[in-house]
Structure formats: structure tokens, C-alpha cells
GUVOLO-700615 format. One record per atom (N, C-alpha, C): residue number from 1; residue in one letter; z, y negated, x. Coordinates in nm, 4 decimals. Layout:
{NUM; 'A'; {Z; Y; X}}
...
This chain:
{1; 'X'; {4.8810; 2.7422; 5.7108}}
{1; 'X'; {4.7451; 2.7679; 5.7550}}
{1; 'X'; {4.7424; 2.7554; 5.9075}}
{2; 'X'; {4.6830; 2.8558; 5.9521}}
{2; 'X'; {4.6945; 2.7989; 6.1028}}
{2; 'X'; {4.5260; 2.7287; 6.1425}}
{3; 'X'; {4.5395; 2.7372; 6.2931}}
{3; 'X'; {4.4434; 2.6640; 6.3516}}
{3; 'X'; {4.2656; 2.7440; 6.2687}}
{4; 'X'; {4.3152; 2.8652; 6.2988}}
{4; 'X'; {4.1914; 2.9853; 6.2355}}
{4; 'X'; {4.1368; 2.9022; 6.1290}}
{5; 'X'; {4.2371; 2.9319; 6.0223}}
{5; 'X'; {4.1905; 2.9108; 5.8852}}
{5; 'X'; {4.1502; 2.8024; 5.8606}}
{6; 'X'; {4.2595; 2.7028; 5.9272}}
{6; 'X'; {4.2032; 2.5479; 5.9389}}
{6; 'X'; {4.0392; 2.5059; 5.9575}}
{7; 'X'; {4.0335; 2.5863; 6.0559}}
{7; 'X'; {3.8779; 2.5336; 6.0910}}
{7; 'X'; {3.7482; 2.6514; 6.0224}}
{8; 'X'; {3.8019; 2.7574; 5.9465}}
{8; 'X'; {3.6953; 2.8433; 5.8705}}
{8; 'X'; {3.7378; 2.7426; 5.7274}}
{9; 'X'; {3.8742; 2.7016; 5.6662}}
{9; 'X'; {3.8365; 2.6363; 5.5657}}
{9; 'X'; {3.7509; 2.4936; 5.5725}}
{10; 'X'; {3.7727; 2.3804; 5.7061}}
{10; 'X'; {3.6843; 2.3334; 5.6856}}
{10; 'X'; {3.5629; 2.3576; 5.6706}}
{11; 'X'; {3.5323; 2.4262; 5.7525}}
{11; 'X'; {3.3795; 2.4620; 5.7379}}
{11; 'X'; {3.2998; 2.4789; 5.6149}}
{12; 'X'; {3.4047; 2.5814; 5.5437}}
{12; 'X'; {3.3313; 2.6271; 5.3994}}
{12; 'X'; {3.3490; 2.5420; 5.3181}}
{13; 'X'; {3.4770; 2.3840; 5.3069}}
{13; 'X'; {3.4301; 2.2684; 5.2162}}
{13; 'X'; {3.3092; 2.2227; 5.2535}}
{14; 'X'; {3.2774; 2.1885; 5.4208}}
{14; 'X'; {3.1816; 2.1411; 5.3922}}
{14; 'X'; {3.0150; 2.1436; 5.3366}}
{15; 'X'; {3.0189; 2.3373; 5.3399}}
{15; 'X'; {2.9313; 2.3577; 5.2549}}
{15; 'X'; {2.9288; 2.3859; 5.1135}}
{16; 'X'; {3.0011; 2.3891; 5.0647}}
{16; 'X'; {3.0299; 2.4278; 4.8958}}
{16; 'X'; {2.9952; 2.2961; 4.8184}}
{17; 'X'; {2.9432; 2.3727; 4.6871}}
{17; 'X'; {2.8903; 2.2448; 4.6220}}
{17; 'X'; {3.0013; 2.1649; 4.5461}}
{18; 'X'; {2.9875; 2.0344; 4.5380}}
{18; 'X'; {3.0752; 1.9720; 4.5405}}
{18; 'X'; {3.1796; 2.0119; 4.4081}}
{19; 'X'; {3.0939; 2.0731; 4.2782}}
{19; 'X'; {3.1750; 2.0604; 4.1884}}
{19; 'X'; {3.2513; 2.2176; 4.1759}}
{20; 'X'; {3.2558; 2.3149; 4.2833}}
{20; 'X'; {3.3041; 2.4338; 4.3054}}
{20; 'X'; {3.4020; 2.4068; 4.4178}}
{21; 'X'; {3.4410; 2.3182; 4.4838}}
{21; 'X'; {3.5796; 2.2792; 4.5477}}
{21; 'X'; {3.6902; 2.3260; 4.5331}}
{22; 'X'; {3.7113; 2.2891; 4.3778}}
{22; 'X'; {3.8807; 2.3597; 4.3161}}
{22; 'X'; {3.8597; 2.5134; 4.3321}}
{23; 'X'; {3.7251; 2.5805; 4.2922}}
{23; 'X'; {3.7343; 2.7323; 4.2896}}
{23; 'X'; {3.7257; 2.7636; 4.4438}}
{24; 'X'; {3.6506; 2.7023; 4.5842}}
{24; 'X'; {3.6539; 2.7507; 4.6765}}
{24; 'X'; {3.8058; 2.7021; 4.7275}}
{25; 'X'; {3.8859; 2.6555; 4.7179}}
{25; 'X'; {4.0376; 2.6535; 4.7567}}
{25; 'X'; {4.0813; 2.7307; 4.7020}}
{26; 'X'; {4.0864; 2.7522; 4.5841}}
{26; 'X'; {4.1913; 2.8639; 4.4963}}
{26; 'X'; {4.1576; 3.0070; 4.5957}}
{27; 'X'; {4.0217; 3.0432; 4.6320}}
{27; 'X'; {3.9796; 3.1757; 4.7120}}
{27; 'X'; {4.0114; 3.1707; 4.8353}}
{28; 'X'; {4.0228; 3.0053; 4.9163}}
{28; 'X'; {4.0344; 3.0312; 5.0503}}
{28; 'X'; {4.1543; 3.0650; 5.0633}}
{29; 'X'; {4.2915; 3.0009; 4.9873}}
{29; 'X'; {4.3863; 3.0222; 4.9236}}
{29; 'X'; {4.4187; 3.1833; 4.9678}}
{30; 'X'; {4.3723; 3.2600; 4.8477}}
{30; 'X'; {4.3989; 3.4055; 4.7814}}
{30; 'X'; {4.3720; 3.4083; 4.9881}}
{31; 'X'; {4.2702; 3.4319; 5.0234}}
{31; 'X'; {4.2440; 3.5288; 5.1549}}
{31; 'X'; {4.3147; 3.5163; 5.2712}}
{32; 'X'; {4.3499; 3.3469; 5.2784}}
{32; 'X'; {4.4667; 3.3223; 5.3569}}
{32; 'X'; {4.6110; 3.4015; 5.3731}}
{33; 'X'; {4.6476; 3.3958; 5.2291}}
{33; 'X'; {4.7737; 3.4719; 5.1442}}
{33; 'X'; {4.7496; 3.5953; 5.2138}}
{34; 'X'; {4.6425; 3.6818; 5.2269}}
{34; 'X'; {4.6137; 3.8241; 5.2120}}
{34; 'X'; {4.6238; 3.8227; 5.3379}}
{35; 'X'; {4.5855; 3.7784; 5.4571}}
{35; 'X'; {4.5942; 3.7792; 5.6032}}
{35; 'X'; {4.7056; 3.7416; 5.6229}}
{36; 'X'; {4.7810; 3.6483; 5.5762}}
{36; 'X'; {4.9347; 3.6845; 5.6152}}
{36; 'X'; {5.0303; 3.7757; 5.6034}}
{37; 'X'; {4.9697; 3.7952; 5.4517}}
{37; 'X'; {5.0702; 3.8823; 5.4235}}
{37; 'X'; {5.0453; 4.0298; 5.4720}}
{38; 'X'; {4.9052; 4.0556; 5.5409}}
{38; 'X'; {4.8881; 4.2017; 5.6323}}
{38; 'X'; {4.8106; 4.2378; 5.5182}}
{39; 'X'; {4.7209; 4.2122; 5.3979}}
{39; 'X'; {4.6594; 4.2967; 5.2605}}
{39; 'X'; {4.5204; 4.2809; 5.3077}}
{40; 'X'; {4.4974; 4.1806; 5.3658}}
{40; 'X'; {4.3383; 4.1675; 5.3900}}
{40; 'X'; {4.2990; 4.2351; 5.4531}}
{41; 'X'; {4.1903; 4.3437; 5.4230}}
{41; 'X'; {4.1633; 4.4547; 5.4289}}
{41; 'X'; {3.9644; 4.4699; 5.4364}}
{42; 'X'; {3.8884; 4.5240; 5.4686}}
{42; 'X'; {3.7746; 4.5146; 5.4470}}
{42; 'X'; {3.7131; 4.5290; 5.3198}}
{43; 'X'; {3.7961; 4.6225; 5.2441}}
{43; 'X'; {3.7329; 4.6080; 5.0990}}
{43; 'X'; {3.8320; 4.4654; 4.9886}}
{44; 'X'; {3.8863; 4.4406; 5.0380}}
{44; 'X'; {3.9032; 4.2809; 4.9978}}
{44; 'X'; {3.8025; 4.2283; 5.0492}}
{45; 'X'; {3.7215; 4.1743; 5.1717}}
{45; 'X'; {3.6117; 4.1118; 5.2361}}
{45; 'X'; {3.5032; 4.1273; 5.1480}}
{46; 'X'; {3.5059; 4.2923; 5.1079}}
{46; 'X'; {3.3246; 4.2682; 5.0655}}
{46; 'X'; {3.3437; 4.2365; 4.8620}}
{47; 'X'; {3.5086; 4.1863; 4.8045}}
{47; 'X'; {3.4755; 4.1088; 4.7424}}
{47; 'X'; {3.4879; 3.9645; 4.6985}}
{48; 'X'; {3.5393; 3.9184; 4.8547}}
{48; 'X'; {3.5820; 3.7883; 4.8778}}
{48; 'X'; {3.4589; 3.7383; 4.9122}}
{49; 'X'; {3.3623; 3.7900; 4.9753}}
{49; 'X'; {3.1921; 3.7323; 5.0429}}
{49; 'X'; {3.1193; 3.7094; 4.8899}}
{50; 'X'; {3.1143; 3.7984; 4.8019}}
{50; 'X'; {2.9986; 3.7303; 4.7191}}
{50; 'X'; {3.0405; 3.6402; 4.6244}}
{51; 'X'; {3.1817; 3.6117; 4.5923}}
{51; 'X'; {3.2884; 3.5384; 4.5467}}
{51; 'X'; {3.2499; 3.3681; 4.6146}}
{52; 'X'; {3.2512; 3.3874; 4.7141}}
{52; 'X'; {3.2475; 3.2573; 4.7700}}
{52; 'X'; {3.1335; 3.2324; 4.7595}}
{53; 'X'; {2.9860; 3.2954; 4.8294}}
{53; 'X'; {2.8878; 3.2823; 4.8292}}
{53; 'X'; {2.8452; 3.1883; 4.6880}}
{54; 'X'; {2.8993; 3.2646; 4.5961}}
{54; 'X'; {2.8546; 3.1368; 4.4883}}
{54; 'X'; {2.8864; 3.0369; 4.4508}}
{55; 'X'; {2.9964; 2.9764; 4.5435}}
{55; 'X'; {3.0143; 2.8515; 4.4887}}
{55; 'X'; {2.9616; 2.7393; 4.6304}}
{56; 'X'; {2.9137; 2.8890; 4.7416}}
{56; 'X'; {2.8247; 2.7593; 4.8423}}
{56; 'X'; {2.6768; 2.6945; 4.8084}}
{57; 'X'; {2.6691; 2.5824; 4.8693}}
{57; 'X'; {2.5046; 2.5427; 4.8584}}
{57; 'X'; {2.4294; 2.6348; 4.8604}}
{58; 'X'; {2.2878; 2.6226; 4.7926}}
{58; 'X'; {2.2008; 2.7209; 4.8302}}
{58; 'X'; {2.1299; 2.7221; 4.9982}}
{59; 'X'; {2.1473; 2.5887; 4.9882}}
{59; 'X'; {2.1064; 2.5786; 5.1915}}
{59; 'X'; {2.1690; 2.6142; 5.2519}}
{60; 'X'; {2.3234; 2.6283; 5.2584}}
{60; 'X'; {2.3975; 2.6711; 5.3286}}
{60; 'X'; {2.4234; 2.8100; 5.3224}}
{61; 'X'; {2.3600; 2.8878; 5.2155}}
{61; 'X'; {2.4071; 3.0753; 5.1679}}
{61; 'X'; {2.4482; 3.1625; 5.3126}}
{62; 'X'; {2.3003; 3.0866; 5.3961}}
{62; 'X'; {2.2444; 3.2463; 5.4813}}
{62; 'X'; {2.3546; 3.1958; 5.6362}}
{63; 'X'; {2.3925; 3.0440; 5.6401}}
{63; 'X'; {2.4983; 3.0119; 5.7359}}
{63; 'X'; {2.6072; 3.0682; 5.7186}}
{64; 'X'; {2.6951; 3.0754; 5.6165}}
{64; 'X'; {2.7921; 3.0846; 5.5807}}
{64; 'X'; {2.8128; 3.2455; 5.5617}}
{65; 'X'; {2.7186; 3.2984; 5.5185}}
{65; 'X'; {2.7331; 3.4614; 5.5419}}
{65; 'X'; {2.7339; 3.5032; 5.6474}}
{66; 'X'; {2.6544; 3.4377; 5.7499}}
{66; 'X'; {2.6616; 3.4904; 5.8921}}
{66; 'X'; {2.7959; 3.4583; 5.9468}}
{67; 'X'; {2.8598; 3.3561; 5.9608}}
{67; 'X'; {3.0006; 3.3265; 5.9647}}
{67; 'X'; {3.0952; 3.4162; 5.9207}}
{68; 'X'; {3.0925; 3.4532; 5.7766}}
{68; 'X'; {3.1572; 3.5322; 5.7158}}
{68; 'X'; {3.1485; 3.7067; 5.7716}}
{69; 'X'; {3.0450; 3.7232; 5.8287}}
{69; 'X'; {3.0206; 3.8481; 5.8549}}
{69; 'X'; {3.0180; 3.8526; 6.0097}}
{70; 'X'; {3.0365; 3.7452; 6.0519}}
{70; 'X'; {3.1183; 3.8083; 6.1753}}
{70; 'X'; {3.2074; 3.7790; 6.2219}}
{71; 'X'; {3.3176; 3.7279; 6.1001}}
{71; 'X'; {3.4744; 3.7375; 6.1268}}
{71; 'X'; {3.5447; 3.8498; 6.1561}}
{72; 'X'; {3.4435; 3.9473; 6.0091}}
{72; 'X'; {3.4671; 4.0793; 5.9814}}
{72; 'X'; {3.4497; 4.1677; 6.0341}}
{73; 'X'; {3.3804; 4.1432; 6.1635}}
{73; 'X'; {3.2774; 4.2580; 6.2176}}
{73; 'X'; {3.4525; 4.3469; 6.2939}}
């Protein structure tokens, strides 16, 4: 993981609800994998965003999309 991911995965533990943890690693996981390996692609993005989105807080939705959407931009 580098410094990047390091600090976009913290971020998104600290908003995810607590008992969706194991599923938001297994995804931060998969997208990490995909940016290394050169696959991460924009249509991977738009189904990695609503993927995650549900396992964040509901307070946190509209933060974390904005984050998310302008990694991608």
C-alpha cells in the first residue's frame, strides 16, 4: 500500500460503519490490487463508488463521495 492508499484507506475506516469493516477492506483491497496492477479503470470506479457507499455511515455518504469523486476526476 503506499502513502496514497494509506491515507484514502484510513479515511474510509474511519467512516464506515463499524460492523461493515471486513467488507470495506476486502474492497479497499480489490481497488488497491486494480491500481497496481494498471486494471483500475473508470468503469471499475463507477462500480467500486456505490459498493462502498454502502457500507459507509449515513453521515458520512455525501463526504466520502465527494472524496471519491475527485480522485477520479
Amino acid at each position: 500500500m503506499n502513502k496514497g492508499q494509506e491515507m484514502f484507506f484510513n479515511f474510509i475506516m474511519q467512516n464506515v460503519e463499524e460492523e461493515n469493516q471486513e467488507k470495506a477492506k476486502e474492497l479497499l483491497a480489490e481497488s488497491f490490487g486494480k491500481q497496481d496492477d494498471g486494471t483500475f479503470n473508470k468503469e471499475y470506479m463507477m462500480t467500486f463508488i456505490p459498493r462502498m457507499l454502502e457500507l459507509v455511515k449515513p453521515e458520512s455518504i455525501e463526504k466520502v463521495k465527494n472524496i471519491m469523486m475527485s480522485h477520479n476526476a
